[in-house]
C-alpha positions in Angstrom: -45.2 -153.0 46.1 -45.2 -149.9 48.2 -46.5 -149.9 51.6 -48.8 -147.4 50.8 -50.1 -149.4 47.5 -50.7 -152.3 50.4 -54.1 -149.3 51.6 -57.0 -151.6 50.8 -58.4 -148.4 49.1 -58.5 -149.3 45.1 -56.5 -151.4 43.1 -57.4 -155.0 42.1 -57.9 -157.6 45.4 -57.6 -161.4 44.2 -59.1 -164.0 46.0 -58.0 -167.8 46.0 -60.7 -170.1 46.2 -64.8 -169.6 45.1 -66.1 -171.7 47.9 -68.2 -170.2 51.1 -65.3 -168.2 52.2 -64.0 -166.6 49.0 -67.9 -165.8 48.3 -68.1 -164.0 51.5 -65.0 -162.3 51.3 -65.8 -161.3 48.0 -68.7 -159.1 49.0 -66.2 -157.9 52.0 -63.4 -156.5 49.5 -65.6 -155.4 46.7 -65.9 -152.4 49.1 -63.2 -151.6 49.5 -61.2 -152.4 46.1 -61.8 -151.5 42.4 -61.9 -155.3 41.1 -62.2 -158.7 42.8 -61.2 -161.4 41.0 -62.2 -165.1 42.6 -59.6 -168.1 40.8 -60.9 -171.4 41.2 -59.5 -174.5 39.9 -63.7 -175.7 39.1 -65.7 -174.6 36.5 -68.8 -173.0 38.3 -71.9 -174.8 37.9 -75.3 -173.0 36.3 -76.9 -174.4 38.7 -76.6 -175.6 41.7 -74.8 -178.8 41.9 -71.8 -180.5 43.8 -68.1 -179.4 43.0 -65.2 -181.9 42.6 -63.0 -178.9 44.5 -65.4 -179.6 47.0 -65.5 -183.0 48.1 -67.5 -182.7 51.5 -70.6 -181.4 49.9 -72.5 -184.5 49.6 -72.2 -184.2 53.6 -74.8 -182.5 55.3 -74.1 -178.6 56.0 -76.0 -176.7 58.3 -75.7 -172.6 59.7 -75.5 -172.3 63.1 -77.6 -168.6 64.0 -74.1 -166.9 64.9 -72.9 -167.9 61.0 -76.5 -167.0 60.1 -76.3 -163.5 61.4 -73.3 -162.5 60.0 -74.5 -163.7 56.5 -78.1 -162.6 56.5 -75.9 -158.8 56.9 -73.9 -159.5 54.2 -76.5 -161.0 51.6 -79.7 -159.8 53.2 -82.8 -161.8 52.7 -80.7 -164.7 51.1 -82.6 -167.1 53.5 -85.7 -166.3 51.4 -83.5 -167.2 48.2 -82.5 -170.7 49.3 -86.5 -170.9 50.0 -87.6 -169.9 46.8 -85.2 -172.6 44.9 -86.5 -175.2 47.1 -85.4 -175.6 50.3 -87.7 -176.6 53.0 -88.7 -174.1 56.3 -87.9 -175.4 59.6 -90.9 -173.4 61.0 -93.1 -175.4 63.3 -90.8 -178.6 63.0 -89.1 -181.0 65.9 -85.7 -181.3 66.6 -84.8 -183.9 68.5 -81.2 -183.7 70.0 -80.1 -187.0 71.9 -76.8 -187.0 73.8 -75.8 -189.9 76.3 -77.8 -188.1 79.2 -81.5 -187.7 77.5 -83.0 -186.1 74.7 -85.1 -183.1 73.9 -87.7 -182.1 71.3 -87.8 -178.7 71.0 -90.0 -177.4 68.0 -88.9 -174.5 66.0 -89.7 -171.1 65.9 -87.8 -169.8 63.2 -88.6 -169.7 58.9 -84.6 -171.0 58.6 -84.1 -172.6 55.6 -82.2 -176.3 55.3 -80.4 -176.8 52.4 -77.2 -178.6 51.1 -73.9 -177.2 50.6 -74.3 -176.7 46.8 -77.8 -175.0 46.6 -76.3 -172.6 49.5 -72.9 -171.5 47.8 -75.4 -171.0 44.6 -76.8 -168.7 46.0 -74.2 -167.0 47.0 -72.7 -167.1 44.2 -75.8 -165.6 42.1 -75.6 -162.5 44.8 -71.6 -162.1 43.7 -72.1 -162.5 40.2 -74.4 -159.4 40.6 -71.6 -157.1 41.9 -70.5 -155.1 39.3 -66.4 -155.4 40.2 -66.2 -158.5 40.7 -65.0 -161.2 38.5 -64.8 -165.1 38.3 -61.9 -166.5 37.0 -62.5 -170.4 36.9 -60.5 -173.4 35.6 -57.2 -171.9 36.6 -55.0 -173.5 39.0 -53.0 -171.4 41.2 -49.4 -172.4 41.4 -47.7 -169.7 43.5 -47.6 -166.0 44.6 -45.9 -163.7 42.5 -43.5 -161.1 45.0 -41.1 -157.8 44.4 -37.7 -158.0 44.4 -37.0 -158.2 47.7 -39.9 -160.5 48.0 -41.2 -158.3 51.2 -44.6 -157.8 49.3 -46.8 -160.0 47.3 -47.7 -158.4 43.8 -49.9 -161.5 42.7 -50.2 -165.0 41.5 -49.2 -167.5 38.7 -51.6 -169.8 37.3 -52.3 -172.4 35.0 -55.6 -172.2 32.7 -57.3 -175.8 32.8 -58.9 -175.3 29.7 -56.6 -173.8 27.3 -53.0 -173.6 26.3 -51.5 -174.8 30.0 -48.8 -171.9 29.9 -47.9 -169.9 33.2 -49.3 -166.6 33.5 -49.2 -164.2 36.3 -52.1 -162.0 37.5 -51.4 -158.9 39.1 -53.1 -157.6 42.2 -52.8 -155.7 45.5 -54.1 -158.2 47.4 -54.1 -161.8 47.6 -56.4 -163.4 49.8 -56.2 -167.2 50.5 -59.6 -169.0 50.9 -58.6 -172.1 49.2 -59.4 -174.6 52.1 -57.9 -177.3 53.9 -56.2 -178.0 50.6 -54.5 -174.8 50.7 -50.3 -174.5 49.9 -49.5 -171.4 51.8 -47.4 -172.7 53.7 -45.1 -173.8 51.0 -45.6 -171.0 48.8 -44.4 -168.6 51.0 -41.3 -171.3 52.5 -40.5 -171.2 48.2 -40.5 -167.6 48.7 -38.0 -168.2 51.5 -40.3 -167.4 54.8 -39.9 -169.0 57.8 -43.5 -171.0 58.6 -44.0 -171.9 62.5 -45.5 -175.4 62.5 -49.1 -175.2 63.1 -50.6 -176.7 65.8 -52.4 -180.2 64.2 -55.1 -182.5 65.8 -55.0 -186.2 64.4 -58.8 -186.8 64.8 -59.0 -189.4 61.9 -62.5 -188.4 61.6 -64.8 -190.6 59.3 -67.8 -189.7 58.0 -70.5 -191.7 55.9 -73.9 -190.1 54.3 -76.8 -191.4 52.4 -79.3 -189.9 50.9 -83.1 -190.5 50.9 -86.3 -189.4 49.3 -89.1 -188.4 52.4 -92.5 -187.8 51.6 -93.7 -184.5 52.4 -95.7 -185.3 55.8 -92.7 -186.5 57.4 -90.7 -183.2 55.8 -93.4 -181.5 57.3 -92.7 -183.1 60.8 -88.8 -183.0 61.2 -86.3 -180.8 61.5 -83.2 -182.5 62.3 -82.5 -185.4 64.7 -79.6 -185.8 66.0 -78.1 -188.8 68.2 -74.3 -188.3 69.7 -73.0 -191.3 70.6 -71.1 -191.7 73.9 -66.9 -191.7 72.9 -65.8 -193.5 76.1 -67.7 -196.5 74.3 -66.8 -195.3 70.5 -70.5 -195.0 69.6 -71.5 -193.3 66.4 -73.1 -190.0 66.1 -76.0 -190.5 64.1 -77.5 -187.2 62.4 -80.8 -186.8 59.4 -81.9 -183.5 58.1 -84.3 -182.9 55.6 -83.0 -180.1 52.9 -84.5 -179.4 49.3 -86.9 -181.3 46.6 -88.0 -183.5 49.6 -84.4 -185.4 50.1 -83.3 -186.1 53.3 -79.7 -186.6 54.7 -78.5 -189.3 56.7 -74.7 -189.1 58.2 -73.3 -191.3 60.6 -70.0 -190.0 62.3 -66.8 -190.9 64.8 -63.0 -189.9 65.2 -59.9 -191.8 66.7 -59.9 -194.2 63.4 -63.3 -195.9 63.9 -65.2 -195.3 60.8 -68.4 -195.8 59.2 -69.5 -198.4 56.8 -70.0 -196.9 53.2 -71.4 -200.4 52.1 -75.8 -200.8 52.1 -76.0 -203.2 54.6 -73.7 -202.5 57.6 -74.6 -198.7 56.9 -77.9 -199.4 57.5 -77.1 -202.0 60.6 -75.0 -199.3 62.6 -78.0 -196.9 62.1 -80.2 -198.8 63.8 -77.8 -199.5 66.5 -77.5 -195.8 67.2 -78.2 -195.6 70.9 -81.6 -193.8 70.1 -84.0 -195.4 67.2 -85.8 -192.7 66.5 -83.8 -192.2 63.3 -83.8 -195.8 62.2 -87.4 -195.7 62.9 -87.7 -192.7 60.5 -85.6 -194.7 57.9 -87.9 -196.9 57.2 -90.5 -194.8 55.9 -88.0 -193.7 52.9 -86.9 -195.0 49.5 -83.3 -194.4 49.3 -81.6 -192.8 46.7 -78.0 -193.1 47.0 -75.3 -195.6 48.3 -73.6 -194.5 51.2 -70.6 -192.0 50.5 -67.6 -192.1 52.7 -65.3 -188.9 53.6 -62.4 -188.6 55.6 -60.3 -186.3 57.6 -57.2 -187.3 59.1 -55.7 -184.0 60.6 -57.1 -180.4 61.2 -54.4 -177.6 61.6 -54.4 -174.4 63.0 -51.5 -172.0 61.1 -50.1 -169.7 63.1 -48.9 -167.0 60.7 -49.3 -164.4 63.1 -46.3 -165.4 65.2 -43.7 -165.2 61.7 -41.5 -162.8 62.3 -42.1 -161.5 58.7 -45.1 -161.6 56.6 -45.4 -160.3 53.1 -47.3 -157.5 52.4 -50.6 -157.6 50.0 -51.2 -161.7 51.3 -53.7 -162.5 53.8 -55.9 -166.1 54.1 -59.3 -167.0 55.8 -60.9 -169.8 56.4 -60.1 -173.5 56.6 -56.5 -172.4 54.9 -55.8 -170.8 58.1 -57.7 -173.0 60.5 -59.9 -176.1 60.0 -62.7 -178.0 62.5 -64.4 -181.0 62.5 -67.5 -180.5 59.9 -69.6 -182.3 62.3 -70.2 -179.2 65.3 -71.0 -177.0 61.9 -68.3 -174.8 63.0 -66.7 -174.0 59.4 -69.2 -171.7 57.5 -69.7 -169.8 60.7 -66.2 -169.3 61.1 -66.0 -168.2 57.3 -68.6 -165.6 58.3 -67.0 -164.5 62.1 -63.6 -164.0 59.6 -65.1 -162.5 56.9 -67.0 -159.7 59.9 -63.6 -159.5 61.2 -61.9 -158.4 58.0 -64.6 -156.2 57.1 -63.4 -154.5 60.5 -59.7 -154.6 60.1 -60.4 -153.1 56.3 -62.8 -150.3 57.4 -60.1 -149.4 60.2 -57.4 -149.0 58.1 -59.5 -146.9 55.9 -60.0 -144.5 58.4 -56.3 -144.7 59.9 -54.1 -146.7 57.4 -50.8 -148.0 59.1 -48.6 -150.1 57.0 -48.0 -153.8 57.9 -51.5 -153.9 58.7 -51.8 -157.6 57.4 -49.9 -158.8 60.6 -52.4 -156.7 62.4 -55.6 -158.9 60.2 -53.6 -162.0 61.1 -53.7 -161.8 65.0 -57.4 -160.2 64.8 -58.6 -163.4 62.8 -56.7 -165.3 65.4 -58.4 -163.9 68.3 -61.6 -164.8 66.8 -60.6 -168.7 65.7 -59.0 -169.5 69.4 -62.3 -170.5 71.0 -63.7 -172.5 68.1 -60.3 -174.2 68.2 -60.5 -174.9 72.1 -63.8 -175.9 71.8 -63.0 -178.4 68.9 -60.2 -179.8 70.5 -62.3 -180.5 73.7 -65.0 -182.9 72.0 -62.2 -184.3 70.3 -60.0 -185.4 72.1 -62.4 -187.3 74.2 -62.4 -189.8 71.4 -60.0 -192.8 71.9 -57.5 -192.8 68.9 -57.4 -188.7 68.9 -53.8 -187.1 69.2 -53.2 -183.1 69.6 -49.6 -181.7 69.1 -48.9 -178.1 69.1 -48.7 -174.9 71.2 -50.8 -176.2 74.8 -54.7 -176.3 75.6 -55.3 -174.5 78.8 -58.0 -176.1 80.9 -59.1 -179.0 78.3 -58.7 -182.0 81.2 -61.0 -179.9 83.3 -63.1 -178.6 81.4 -64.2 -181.9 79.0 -65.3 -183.7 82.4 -67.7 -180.2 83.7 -69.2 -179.9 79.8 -70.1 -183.8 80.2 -71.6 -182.9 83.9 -73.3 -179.6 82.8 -74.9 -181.6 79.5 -75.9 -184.3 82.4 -77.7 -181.9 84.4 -79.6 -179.9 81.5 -80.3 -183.2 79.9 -81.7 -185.2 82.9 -83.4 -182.3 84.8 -84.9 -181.0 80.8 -83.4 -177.8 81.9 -83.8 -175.9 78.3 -82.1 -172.4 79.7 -79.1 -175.0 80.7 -78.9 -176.6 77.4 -79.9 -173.7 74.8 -76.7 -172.1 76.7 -74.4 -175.1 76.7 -75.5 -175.4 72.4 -75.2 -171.5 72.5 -71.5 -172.0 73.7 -70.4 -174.8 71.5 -72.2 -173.4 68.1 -70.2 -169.6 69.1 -72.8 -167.9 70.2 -71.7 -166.7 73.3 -68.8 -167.0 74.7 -67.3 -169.7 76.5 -66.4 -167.7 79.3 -70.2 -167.5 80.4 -69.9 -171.2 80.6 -67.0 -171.0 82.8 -67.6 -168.2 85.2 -66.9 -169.4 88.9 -70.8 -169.0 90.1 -71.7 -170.9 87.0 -69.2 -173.5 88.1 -70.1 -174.0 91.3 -73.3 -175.2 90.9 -72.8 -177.0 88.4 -70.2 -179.0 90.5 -72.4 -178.5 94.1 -75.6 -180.5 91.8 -73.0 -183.0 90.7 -73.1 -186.8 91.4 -71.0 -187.6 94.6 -68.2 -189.5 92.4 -68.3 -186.2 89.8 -67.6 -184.2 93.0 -65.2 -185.9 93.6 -63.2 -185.9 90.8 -62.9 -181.8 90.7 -62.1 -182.1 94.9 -59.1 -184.0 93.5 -58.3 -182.7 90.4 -57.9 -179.2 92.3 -56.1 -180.4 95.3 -53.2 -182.1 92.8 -53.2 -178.8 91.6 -52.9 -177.0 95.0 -55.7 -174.5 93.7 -58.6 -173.0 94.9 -61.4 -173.6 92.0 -61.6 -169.2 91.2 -57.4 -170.1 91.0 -57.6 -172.6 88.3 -60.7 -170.9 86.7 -58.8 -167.4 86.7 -56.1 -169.3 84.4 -58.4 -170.2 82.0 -58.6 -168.6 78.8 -60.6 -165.9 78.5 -61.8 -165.3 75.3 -61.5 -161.2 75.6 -60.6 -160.4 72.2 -63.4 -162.4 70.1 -66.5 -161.6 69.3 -69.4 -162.7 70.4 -73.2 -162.2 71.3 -73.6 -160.4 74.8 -74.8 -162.9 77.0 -77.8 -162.6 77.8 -79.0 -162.0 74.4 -80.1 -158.4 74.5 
């Protein structure tokens, strides 16, 4: 393949992968290619319906409004699709968030839909399916990229129908785009096709989650949004969360990291619910007639690849999503990093149409790292509070520091119902705004001068081991500069 045939301009694009991400990218490349071809190893369902490919969608998902954005752009109005097939408004409704410090109900004003995993990527998936160039492909396993000669460029992949005659075949394309998930073999396709892979940097959260679902009569479906309880992870509590989605079911998932999981069996699933440090949702509970066991899934690493730092990359290959960096499902940071990648390829592809460079893969590689570093730091943050959590890989500027003034700013929203406080700490953490706003010196300071005497304390000390001034140590922070975010405050 010839650099110039690498111009995202025509040609056929492959994508690996029909989850959120390949769906989204999907509508991204079928701008800018002839055909879009999306492999997946499931076949698709006629309706929507849980995927073995996709083992985490009996957990609950939910669309933070910076994932919701990006979306609504891409598939406009698809919000009023999820609420034609079903899915409950959370107009008018109560959420009530619970942390260690307090709670607060704060109704909704917004006609968002809540919906499971499968009735959303149906969706989705009905919008692609109406694209004229582009094409599912399902039942086929990928087994590895096809290259040139000089393996310098990929020209494609080989797979394996599931349904047929099992033989290799190789499909052709210009582009290959990885959206496979955390399941993804990149890594050791392209060692096979003899690249050097830096190790990526890996966080051994040994997260455990456990979900059961209920039926909830109509008034109470009327009444709640979501309520969510996060337990306290100095004393390994469980984070306790129910939302109501479509056809009147409700979700119940109970959550920790650092090894200490949640009972899947009846009984102690429902004991440890109603020993969440807030009853509300056991409370709840026992207005509904259950309609599943409890259903257990577990995560024992997330990476972060850092492709972007190989000293060669292949042209015609890029990957997106949890194939190139993966997050605890439980801050709902996946899908709207599918969407803040997807935005950012749209970018990188609409720039190179304009003024086409070759190599510009590397170029996609570090821009969809710029946007993945906070959600990463951020992640690793609430993680690694957890006893049992381990982080190896390239170092986390700031996290000592900054996990004990996100616990004292949450304190002071929470107990002093400060909603500007909390809407911006939740702003933050669901990517929003930047977490730079969060950290900005006059920010910290009175946060810090509000503080508890023993809190004080702590920074006084923290600093002076250091020998810095607090604008020193905030200056050496990370920054943030090159993601995107919304302008704080909201315009």
């Amino acid at each position: 393949m010839s650099e110039i045939d690498a111009t995202p301009s025509s040609g056929r694009a492959i994508i690996i992968g029909g989850g959120i991400g390949g769906l989204l990218s999907a509508k991204v490349l079928s701008e800018f290619y002839d055909e879009v071809w999306i492999v997946d190893k499931d076949e698709f369902p006629d309706k929507p319906a849980n995927r073995a490919g996709t083992p985490q969608d009996f957990q609950p998902h939910r669309l933070t409004p910076r994932g919701s954005m990006i979306m609504n752009r891409l598939f406009p109005g698809f919000n009023d699709d999820l609420l034609a097939h079903g899915a409950p408004s959370s107009l008018n409704k109560i959420a009530h968030l619970s942390n260690p410090y307090g709670s607060f109900d704060m109704p909704n004003s917004e006609n968002e839909a809540t919906f499971s995993r499968a009735l959303l990527e149906w969706v989705f998936r009905q919008r692609v399916e109406r694209i004229s160039n582009v094409r599912f492909i399902p039942k086929t396993d990928v087994i590895g990229l096809v290259t040139n000669k000089d393996q310098t460029g990929v020209t494609g992949i080989s797979v394996r129908d599931r349904a047929q005659d099992r033989q290799l075949k190789t499909l052709s394309a210009d582009l290959v785009l990885d959206s496979s998930g955390r399941s993804s073999k990149l890594a050791t396709w392209l060692r096979d096709i003899g690249y050097t892979v830096p190790q990526p940097d890996v966080l051994k959260v040994s997260l455990g989650y456990s979900t059961r679902h209920y039926h909830i009569p109509s008034h109470l479906s009327d009444e709640w949004d979501v309520i969510r309880v996060d337990g306290d992870s100095v004393k390994n509590e469980f984070t306790g969360v129910f939302s109501v989605v479509e056809h009147n079911r409700a979700e119940m998932l109970l959550w920790s990291a650092g090894g200490h999981y949640p009972a899947t069996a009846v009984q102690e699933f429902e004991q440890t619910v109603a020993r969440l440090a807030d009853p509300l949702i056991a409370e709840v509970l026992k207005k509904l007639e259950p309609l599943s066991s409890p259903r257990g899934y577990r995560i024992s690493e997330l990476f972060r690849q850092h492709f972007e730092q190989m000293d060669e990359w292949p042209t015609g290959l890029l990957v997106l999503g949890d194939a190139f960096c993966n997050f605890d499902p439980i801050y709902g940071l996946g899908m709207t990093m599918a969407a803040i990648e997807a935005d950012m390829l749209e970018l990188c592809l609409r720039e190179q149409r304009i003024n086409p460079h070759p190599f510009y893969e590397r170029t996609v590689l570090q821009r969809l790292q710029d946007v993945v570093e906070p959600a990463w730091w951020l992640n690793c943050i609430s993680d690694l509070q957890w006893s049992g959590v381990e982080y190896e890989g390239q170092p986390l500027v700031g996290i000592d520091f900054v996990q004990k003034y996100f616990n004292v700013f949450l304190q002071q929203a929470t107990s002093k119902h400060n909603f500007e406080l909390f809407l911006l700490y939740w702003g933050v953490n669901s990517l929003l705004f930047s977490p730079s706003v969060m950290t900005d010196q006059q920010m910290v300071s009175s946060v810090i001068a509000d503080a508890s005497s023993e809190d004080k304390r702590w920074f006084t000390a923290f600093l002076q081991k250091r020998g810095q001034t607090l604008e020193e140590y905030l200056n050496q922070l990370p920054s943030f500069s090159k993601a995107t975010f919304v302008p704080f405050p909201p315009e």
